[in-house]
PQR file with spaces between the fields and no chain letter, atoms N, CA, C, O and H, PARSE charges and radii, in Angstrom:
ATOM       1  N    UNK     1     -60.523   41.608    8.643 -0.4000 1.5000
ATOM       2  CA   UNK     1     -59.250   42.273    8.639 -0.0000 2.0000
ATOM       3  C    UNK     1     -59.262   43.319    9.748  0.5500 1.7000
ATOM       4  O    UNK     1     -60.216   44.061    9.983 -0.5500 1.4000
ATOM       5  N    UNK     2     -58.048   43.300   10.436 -0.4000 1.5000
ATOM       6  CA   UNK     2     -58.520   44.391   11.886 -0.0000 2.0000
ATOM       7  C    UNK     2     -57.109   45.396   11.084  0.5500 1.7000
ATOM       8  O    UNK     2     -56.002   45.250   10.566 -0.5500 1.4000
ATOM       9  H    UNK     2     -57.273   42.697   10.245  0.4000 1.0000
ATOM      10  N    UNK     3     -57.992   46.307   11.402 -0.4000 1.5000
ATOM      11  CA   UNK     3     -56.949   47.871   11.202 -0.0000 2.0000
ATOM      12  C    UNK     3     -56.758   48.539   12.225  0.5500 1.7000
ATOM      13  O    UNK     3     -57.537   48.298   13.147 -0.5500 1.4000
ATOM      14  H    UNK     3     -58.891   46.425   11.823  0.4000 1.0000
ATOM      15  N    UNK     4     -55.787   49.503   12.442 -0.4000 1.5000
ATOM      16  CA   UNK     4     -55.922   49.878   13.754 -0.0000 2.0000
ATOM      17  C    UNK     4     -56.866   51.714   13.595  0.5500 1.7000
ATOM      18  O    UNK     4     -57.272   52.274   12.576 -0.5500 1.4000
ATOM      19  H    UNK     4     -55.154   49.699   11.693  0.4000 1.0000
ATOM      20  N    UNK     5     -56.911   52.101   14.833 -0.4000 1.5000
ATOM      21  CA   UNK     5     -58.036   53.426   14.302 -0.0000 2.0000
ATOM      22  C    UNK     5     -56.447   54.375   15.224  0.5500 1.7000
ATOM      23  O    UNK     5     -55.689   54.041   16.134 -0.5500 1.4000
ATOM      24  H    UNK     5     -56.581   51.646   15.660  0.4000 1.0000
ATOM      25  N    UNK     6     -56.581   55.619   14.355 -0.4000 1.5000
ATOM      26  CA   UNK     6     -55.765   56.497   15.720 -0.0000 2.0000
ATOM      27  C    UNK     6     -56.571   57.642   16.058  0.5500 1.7000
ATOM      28  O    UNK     6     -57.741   57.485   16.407 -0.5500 1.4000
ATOM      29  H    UNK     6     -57.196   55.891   13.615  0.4000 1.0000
ATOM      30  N    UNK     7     -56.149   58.543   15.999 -0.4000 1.5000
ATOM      31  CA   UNK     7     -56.591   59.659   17.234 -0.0000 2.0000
ATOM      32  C    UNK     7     -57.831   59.808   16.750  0.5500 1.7000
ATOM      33  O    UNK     7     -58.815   59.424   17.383 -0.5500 1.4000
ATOM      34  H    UNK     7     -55.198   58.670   15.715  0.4000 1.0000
ATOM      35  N    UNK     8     -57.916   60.466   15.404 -0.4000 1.5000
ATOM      36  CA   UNK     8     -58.599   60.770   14.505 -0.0000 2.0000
ATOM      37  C    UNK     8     -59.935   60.712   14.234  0.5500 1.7000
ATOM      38  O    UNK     8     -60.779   61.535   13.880 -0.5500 1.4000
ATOM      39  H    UNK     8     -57.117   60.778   14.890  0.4000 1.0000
ATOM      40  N    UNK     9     -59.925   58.809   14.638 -0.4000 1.5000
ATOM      41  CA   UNK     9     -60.966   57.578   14.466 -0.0000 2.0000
ATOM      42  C    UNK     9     -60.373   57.244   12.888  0.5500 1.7000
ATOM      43  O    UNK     9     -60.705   56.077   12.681 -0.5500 1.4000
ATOM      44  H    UNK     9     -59.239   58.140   14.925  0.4000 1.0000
ATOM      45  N    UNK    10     -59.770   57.673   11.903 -0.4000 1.5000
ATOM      46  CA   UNK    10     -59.951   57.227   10.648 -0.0000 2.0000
ATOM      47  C    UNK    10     -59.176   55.921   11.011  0.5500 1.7000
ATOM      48  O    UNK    10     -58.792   55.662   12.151 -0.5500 1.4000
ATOM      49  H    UNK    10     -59.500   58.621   12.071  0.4000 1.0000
ATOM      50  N    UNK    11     -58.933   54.898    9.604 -0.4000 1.5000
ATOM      51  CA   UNK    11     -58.166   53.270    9.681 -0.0000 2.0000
ATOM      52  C    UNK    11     -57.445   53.528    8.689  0.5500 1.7000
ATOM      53  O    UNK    11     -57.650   53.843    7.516 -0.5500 1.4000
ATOM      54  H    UNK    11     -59.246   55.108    8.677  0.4000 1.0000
ATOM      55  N    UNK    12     -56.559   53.345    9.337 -0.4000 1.5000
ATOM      56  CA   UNK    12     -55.093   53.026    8.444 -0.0000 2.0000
ATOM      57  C    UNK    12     -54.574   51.783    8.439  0.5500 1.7000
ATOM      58  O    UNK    12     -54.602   50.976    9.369 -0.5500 1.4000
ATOM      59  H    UNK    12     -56.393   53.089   10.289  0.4000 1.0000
ATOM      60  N    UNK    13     -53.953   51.607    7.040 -0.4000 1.5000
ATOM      61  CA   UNK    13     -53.288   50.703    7.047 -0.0000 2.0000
ATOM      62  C    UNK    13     -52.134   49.344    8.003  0.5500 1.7000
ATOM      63  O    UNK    13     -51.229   49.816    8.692 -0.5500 1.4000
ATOM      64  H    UNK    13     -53.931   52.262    6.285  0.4000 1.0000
ATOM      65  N    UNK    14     -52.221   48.425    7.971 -0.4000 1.5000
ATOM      66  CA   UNK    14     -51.484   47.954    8.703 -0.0000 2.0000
ATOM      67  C    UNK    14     -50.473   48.273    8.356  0.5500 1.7000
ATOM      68  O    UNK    14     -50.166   48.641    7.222 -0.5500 1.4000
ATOM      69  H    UNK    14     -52.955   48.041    7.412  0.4000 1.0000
ATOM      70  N    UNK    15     -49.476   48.130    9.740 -0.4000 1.5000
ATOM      71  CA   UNK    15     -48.010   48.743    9.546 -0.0000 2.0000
ATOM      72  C    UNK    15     -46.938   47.727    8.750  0.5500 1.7000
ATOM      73  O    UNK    15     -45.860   48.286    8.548 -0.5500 1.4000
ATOM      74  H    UNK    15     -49.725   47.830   10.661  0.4000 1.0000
ATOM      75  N    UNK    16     -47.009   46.454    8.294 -0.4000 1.5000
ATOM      76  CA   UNK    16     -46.654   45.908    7.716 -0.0000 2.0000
ATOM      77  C    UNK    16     -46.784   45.499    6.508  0.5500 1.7000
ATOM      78  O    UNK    16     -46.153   44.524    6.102 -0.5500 1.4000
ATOM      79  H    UNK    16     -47.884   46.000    8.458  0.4000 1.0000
ATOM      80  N    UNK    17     -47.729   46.269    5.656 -0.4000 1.5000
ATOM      81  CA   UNK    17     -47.737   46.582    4.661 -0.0000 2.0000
ATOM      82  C    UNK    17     -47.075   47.566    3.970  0.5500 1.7000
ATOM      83  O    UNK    17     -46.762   47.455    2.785 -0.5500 1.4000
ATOM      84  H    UNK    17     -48.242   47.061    5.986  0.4000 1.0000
ATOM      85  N    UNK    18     -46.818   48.643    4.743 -0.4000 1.5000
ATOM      86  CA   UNK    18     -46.574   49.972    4.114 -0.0000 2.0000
ATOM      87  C    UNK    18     -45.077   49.422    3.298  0.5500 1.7000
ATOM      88  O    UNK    18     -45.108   49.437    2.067 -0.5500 1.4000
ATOM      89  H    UNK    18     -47.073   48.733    5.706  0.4000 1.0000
ATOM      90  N    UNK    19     -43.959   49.008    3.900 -0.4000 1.5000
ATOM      91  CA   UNK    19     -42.654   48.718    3.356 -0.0000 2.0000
ATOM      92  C    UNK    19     -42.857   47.891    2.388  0.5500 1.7000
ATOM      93  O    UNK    19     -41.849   47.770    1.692 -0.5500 1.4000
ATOM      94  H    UNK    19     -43.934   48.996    4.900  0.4000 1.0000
ATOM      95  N    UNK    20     -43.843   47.194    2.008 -0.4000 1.5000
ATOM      96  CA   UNK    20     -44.172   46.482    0.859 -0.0000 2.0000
ATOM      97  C    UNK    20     -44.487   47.098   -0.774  0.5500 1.7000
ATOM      98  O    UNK    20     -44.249   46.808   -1.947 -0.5500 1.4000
ATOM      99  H    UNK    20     -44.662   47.292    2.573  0.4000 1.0000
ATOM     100  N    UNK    21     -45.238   48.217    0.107 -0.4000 1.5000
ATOM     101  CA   UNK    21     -46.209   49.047   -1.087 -0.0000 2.0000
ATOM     102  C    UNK    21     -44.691   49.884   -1.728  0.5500 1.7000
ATOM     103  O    UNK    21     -44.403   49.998   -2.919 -0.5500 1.4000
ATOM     104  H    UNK    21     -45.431   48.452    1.060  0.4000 1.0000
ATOM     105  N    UNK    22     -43.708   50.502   -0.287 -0.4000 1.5000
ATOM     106  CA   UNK    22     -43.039   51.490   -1.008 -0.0000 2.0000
ATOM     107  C    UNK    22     -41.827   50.468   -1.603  0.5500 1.7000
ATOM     108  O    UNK    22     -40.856   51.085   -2.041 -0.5500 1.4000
ATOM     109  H    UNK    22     -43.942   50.409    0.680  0.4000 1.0000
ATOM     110  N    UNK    23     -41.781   49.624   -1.647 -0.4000 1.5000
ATOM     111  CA   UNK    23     -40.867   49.034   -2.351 -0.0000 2.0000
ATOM     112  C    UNK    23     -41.386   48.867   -4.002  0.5500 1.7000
ATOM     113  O    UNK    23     -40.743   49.057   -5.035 -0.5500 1.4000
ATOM     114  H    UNK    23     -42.570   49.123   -1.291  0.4000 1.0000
ATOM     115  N    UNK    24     -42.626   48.490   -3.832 -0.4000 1.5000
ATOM     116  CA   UNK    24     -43.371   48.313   -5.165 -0.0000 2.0000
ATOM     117  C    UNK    24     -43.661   49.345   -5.764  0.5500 1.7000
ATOM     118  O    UNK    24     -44.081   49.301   -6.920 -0.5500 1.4000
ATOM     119  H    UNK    24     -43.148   48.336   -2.993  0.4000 1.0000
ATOM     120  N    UNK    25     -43.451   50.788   -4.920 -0.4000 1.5000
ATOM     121  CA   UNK    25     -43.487   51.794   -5.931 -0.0000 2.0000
ATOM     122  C    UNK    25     -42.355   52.370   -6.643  0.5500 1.7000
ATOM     123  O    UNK    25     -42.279   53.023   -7.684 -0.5500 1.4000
ATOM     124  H    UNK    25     -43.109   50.823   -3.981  0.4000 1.0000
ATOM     125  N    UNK    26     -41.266   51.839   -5.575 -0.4000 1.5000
ATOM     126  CA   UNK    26     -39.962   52.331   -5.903 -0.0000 2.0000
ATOM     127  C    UNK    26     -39.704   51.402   -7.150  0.5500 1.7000
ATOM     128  O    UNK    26     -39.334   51.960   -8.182 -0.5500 1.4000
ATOM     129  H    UNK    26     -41.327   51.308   -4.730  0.4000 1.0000
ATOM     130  N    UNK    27     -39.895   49.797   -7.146 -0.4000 1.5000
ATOM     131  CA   UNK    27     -39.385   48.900   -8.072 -0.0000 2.0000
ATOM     132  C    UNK    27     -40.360   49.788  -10.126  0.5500 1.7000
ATOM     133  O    UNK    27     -40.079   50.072  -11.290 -0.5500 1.4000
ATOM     134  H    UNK    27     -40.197   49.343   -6.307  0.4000 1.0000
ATOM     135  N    UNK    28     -41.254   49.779   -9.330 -0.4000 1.5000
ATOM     136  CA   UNK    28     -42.149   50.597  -10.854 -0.0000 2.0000
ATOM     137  C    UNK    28     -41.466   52.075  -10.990  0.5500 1.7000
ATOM     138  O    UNK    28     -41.499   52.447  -12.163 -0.5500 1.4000
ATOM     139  H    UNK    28     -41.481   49.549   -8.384  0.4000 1.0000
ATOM     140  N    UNK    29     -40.946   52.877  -10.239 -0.4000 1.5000
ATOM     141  CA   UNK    29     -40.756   54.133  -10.972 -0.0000 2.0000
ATOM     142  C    UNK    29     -38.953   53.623  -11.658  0.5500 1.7000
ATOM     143  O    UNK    29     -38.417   54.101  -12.658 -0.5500 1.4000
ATOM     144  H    UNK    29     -40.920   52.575   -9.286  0.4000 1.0000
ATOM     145  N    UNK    30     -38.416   52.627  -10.790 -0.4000 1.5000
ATOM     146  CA   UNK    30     -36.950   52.133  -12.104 -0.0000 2.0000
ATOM     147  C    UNK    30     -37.304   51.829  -13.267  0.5500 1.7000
ATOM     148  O    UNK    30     -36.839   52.331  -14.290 -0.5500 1.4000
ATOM     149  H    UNK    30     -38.851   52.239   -9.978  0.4000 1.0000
ATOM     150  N    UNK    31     -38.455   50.689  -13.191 -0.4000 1.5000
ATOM     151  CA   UNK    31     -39.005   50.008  -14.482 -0.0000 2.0000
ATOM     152  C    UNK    31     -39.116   51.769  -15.467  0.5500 1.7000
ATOM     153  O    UNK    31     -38.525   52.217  -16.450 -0.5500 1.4000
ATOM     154  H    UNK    31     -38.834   50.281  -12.360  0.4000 1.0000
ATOM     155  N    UNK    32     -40.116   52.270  -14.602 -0.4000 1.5000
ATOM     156  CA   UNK    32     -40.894   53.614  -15.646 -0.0000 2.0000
ATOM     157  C    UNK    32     -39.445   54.185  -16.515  0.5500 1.7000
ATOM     158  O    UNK    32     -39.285   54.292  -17.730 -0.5500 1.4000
ATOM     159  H    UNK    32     -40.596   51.907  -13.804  0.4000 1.0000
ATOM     160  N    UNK    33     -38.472   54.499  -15.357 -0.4000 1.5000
ATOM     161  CA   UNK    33     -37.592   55.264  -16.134 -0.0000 2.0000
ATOM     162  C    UNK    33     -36.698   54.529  -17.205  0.5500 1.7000
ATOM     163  O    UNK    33     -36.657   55.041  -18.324 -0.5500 1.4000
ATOM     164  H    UNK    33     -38.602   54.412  -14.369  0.4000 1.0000
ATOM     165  N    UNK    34     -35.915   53.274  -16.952 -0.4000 1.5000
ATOM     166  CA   UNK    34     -35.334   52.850  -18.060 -0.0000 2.0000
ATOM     167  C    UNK    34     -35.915   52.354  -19.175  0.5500 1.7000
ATOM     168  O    UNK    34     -35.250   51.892  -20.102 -0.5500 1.4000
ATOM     169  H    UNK    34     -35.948   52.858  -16.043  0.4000 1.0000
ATOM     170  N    UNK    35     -37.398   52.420  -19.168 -0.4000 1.5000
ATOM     171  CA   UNK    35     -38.368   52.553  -20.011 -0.0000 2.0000
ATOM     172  C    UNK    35     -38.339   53.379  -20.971  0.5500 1.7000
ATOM     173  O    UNK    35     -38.224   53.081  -22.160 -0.5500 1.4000
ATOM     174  H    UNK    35     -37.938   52.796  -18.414  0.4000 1.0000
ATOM     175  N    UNK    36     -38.455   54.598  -20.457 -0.4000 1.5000
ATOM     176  CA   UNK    36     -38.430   56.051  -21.038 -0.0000 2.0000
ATOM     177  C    UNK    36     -37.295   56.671  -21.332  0.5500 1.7000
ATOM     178  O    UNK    36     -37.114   57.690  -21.998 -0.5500 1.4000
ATOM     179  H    UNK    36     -38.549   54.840  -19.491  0.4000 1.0000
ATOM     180  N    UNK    37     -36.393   55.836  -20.673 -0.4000 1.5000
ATOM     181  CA   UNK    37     -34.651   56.082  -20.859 -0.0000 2.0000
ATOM     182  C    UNK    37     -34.412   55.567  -22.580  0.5500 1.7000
ATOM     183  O    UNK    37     -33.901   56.241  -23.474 -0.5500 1.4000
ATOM     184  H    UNK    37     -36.541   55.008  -20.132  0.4000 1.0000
ATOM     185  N    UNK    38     -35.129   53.740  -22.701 -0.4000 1.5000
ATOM     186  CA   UNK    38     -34.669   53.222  -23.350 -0.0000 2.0000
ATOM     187  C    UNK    38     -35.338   53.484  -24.682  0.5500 1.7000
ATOM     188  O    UNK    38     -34.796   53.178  -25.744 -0.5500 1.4000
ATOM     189  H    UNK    38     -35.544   53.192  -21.975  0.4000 1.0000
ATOM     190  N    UNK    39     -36.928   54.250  -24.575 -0.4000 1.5000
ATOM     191  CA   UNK    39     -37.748   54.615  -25.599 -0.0000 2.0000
ATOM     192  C    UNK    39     -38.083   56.086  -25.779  0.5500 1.7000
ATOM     193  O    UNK    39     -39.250   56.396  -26.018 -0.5500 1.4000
ATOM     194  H    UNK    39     -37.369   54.498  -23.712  0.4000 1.0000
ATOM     195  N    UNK    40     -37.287   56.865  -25.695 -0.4000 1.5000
ATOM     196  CA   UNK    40     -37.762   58.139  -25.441 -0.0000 2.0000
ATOM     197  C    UNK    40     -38.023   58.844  -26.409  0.5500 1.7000
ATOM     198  O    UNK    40     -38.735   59.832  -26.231 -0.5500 1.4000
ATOM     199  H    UNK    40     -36.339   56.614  -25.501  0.4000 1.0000
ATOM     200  N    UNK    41     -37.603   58.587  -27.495 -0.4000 1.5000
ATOM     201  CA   UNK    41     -37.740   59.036  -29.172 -0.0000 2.0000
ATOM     202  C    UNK    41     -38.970   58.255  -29.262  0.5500 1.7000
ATOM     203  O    UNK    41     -39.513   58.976  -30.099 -0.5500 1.4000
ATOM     204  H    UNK    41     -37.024   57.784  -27.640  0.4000 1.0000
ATOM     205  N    UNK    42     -39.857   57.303  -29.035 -0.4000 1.5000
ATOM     206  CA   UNK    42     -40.991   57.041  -29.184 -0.0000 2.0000
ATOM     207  C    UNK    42     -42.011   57.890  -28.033  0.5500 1.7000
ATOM     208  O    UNK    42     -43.114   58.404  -28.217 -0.5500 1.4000
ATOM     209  H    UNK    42     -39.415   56.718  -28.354  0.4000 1.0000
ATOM     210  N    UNK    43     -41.559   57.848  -27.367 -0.4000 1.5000
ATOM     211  CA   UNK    43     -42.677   58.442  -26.037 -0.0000 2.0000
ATOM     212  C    UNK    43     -42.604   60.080  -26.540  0.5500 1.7000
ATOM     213  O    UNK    43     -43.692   60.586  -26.812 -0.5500 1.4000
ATOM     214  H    UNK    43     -40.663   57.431  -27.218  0.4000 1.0000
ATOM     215  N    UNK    44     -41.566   60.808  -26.658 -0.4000 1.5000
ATOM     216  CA   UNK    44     -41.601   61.814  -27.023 -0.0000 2.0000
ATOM     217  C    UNK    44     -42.745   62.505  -28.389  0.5500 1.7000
ATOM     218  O    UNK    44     -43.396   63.550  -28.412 -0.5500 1.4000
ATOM     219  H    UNK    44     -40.682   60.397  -26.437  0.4000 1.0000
ATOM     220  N    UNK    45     -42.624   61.543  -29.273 -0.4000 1.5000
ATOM     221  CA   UNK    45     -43.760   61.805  -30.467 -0.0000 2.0000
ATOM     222  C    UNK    45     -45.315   61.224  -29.972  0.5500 1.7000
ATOM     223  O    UNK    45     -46.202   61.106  -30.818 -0.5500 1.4000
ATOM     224  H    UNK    45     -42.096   60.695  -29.255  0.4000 1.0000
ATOM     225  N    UNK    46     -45.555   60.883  -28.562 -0.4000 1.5000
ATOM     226  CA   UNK    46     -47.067   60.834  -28.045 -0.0000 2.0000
ATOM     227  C    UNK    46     -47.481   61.831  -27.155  0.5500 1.7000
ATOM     228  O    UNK    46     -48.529   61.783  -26.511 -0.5500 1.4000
ATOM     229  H    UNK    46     -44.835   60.979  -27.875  0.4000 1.0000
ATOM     230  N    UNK    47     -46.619   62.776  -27.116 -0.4000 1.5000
ATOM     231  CA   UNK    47     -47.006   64.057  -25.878 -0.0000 2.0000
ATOM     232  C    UNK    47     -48.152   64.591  -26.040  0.5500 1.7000
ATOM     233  O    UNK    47     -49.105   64.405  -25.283 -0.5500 1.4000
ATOM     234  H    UNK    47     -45.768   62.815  -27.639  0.4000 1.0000
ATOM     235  N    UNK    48     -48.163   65.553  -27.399 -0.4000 1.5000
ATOM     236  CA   UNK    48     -49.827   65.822  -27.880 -0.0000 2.0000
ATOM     237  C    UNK    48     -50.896   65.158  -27.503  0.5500 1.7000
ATOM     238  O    UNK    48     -51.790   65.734  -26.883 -0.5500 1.4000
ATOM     239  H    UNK    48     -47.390   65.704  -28.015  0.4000 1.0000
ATOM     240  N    UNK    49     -50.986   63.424  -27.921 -0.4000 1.5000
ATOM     241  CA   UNK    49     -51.935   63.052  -27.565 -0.0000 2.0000
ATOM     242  C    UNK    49     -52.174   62.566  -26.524  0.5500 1.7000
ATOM     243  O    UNK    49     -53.303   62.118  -26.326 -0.5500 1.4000
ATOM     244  H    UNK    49     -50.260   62.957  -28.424  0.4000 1.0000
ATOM     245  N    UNK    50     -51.080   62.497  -25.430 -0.4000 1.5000
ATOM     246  CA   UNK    50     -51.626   61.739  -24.263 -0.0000 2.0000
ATOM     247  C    UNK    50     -51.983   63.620  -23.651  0.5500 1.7000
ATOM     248  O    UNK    50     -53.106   63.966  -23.283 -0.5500 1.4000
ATOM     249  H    UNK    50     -50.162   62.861  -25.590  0.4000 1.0000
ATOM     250  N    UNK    51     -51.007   64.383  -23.672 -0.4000 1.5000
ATOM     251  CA   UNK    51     -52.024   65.858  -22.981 -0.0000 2.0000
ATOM     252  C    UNK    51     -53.730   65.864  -23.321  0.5500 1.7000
ATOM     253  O    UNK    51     -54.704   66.217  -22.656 -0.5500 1.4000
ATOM     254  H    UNK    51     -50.095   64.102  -23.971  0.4000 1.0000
ATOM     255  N    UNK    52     -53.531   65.166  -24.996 -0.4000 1.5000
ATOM     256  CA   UNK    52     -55.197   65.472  -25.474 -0.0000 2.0000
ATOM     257  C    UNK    52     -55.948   64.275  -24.438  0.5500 1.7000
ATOM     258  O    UNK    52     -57.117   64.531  -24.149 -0.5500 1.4000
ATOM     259  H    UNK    52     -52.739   64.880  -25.536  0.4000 1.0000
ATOM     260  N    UNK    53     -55.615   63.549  -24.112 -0.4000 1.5000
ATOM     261  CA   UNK    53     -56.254   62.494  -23.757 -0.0000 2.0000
ATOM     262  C    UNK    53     -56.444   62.200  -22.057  0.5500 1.7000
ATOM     263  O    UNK    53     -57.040   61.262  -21.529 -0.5500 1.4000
ATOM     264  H    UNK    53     -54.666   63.341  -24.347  0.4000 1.0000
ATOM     265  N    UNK    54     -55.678   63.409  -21.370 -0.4000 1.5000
ATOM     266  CA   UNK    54     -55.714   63.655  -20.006 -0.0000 2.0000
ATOM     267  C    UNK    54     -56.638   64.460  -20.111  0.5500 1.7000
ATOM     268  O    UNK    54     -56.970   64.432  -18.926 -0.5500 1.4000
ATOM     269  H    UNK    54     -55.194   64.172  -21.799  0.4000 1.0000
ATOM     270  N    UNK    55     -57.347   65.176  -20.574 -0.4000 1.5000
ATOM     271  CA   UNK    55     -58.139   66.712  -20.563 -0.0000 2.0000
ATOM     272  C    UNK    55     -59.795   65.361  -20.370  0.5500 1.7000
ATOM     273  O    UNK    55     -60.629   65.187  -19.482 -0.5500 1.4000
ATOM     274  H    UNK    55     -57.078   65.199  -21.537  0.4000 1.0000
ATOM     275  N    UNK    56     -59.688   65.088  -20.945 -0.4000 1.5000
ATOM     276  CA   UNK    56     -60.771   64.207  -20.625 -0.0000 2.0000
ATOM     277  C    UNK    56     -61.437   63.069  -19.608  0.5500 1.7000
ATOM     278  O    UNK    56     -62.609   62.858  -19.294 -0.5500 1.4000
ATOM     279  H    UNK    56     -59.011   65.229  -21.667  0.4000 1.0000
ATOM     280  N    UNK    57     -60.003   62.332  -19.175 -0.4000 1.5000
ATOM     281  CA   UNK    57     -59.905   61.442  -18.377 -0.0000 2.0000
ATOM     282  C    UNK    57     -60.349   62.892  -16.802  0.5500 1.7000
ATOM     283  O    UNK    57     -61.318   63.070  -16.064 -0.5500 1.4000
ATOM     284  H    UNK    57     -59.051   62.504  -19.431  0.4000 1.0000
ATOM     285  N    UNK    58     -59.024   63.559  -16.987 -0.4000 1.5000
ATOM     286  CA   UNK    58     -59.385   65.055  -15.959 -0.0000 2.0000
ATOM     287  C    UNK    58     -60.679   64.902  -15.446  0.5500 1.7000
ATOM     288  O    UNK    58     -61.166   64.454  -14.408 -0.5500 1.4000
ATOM     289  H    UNK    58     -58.237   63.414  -17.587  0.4000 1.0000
ATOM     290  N    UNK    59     -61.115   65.436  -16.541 -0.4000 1.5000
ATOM     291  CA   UNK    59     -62.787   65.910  -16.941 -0.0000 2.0000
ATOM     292  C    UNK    59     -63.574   65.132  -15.448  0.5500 1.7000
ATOM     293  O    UNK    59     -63.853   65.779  -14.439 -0.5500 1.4000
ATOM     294  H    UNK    59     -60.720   65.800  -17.384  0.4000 1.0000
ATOM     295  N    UNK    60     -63.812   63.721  -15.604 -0.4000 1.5000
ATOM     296  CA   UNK    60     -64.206   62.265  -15.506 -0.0000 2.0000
ATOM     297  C    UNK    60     -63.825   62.327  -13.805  0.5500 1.7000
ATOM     298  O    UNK    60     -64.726   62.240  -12.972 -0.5500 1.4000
ATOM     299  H    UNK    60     -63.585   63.196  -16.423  0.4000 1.0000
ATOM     300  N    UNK    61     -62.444   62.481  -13.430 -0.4000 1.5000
ATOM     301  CA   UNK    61     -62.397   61.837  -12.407 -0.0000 2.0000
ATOM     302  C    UNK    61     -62.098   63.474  -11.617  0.5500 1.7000
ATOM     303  O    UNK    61     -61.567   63.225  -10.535 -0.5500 1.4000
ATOM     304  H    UNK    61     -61.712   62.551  -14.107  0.4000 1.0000
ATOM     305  N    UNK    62     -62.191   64.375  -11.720 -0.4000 1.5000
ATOM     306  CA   UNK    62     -62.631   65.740  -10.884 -0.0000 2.0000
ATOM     307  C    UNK    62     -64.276   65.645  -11.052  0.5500 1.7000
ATOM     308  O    UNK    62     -64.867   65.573   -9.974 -0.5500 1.4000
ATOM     309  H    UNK    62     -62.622   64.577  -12.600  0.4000 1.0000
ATOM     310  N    UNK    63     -64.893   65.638  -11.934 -0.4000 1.5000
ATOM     311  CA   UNK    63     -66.085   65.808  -11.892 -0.0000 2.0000
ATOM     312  C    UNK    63     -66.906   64.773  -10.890  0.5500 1.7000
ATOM     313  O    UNK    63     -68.108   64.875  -10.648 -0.5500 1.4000
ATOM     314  H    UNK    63     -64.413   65.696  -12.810  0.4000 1.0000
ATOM     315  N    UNK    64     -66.169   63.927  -10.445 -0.4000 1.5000
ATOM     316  CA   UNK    64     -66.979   62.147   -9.298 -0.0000 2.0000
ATOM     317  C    UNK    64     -67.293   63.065   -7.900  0.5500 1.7000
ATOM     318  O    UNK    64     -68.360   62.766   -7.364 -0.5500 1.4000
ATOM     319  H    UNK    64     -65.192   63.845  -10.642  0.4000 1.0000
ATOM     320  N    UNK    65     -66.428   64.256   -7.167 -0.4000 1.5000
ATOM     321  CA   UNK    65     -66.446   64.285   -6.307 -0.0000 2.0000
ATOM     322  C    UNK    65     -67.750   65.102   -5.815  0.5500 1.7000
ATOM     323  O    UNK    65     -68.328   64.774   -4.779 -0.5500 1.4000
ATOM     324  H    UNK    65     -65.562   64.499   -7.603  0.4000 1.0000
ATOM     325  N    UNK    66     -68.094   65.964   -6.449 -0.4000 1.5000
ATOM     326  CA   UNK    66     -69.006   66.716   -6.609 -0.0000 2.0000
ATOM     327  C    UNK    66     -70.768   66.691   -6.794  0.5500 1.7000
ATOM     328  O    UNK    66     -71.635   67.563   -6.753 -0.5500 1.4000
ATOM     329  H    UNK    66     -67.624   66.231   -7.291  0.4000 1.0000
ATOM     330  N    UNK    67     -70.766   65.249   -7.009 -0.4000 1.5000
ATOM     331  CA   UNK    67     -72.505   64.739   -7.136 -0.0000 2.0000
ATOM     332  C    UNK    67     -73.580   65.284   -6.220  0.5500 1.7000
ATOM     333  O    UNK    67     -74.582   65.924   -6.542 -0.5500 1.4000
ATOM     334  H    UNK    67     -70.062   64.541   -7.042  0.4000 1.0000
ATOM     335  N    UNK    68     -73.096   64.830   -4.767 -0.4000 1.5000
ATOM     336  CA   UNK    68     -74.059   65.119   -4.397 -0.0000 2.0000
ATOM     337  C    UNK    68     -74.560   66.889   -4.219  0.5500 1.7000
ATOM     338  O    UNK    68     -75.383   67.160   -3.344 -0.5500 1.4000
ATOM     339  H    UNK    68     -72.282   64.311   -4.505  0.4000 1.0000
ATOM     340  N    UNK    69     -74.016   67.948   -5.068 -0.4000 1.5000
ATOM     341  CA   UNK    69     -74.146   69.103   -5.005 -0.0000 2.0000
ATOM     342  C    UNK    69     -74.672   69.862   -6.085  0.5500 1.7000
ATOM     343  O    UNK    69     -75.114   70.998   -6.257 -0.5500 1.4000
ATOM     344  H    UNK    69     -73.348   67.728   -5.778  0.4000 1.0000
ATOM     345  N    UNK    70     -74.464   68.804   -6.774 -0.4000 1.5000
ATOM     346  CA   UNK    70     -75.653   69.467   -8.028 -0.0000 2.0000
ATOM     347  C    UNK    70     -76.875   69.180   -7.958  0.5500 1.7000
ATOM     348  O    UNK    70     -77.362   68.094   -7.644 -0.5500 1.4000
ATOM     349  H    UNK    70     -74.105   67.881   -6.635  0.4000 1.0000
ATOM     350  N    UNK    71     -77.533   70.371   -8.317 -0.4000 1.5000
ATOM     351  CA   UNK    71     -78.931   70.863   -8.203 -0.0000 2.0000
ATOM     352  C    UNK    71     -79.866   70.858   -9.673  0.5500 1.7000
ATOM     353  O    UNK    71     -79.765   71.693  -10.572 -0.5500 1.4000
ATOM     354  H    UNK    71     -77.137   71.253   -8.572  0.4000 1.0000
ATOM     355  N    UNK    72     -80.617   69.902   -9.649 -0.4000 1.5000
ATOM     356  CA   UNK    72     -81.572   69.987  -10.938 -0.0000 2.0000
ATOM     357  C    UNK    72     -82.962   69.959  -10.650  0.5500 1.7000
ATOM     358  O    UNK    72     -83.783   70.018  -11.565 -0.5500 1.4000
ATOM     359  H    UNK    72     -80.699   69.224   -8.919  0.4000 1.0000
């Protein structure tokens, strides 16, 4: 797969992808909302536990970046 490099040196994406991705994000945040439009008296009575259940996931994926700096 050839990517192109810019100033930087980092690789970015090909440019003909990108209008793909933002379409597919745009098509999922309609889905998300008439979702939440259409269930919101259910989603509303899971707030507690999905907050309880981010504190952990949190936890998990802040704590990845940091390895090589701990000292034992």
């Amino acid at each position: 797969m050839n990517h192109s490099i810019d100033d930087t040196g980092a690789h970015r994406a090909p440019q003909s992808r990108r209008p793909l991705t933002v379409a597919l994000l745009m098509v999922a945040l309609i889905v998300a909302f008439y979702l939440l439009r259409e269930h919101w008296g259910h989603v509303a009575g899971l707030w507690p536990y999905l907050l309880l259940l981010a504190c952990p996931l949190m936890h998990l994926v802040h704590g990845h970046c940091a390895h090589g700096r701990h000292t034992m």
